[in-house]
N, C-alpha and C positions, 0 to 999 in steps of 0.2 A: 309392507315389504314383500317384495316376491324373490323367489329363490328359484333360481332356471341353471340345472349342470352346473349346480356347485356353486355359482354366482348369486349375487343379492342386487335388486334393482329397486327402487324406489319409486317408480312411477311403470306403468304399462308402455307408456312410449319410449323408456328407456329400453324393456324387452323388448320392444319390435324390431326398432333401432339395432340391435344385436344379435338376431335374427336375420334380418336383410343390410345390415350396414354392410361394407366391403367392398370393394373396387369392382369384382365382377358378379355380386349374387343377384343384383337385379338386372343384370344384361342376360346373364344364364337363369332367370326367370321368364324375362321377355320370350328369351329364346325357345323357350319349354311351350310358352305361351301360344306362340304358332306355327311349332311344330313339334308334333311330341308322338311317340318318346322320340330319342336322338341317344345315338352310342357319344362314345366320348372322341371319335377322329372324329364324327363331324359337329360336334360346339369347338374343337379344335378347330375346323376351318372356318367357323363362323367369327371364331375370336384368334386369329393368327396373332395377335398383340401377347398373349398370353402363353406362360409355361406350362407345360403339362402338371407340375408337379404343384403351380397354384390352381390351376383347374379342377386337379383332384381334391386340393382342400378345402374350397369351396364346395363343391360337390360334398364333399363327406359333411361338412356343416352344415349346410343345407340339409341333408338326409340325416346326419344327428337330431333335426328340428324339427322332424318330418312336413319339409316345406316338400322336399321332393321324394321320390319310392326309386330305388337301385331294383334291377331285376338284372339278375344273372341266369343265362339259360346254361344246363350243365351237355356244351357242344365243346368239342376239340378245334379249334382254339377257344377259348371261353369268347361267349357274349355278353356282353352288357350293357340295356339302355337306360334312361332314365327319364323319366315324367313328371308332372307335378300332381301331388294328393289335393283330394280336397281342401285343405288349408290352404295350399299352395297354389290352387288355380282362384282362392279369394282373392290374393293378390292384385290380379286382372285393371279393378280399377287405381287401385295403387301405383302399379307400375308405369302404365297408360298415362295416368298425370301428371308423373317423374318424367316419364317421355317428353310429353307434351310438352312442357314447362322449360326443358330440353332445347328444344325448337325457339318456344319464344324466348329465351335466353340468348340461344346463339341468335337471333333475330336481333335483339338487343344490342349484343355485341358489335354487330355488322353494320350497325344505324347510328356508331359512333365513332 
């Protein structure tokens, strides 16, 4: 049994899984991926699909799991960008094969 923020999970794939599961944490991984850091208007332009106010709870989950690092500079109007930690750039071949898999999915789809 593993215990993560209060939660109990039973297997290690279960924590990963809740960790990265979510509609946008492995896009906004990707995104970190190549190119980083990035403030929050521009993963807002990179994900127009998305609300600000789910972007930010992603992002705060993410940084609850330290998949990613928040840096606030203390400048009038505040800055803030964000990167992936070490954990987080492990990701790499994870995400990458999610992609990929992506691709030959929609290839699939298009071939029927």
């Amino acid at each position: 049994m593993i215990v993560h923020k209060g939660k109990e999970f039973h297997t290690n794939k279960d924590l990963a899984l809740s960790v990265i599961g979510g509609r946008w944490k492995i896009a906004v991984v990707w995104a970190l991926l190549h190119q980083s850091p990035l403030r929050l208007s521009e993963l807002q332009k990179i994900f127009p699909d998305i609300n600000q106010r789910m972007l930010i709870r992603q992002l705060r989950e993410l940084e609850e799991d330290q998949v990613i690092h928040r840096t606030v500079y203390p400048v009038v109007p505040p800055k803030v960008d964000y990167q992936l930690t070490e954990i987080g750039q492990s990701l790499e071949p994870v995400v990458t094969a999610i992609c990929d898999w992506g691709d030959t999915f929609h290839d699939f789809l298009n071939s029927n």
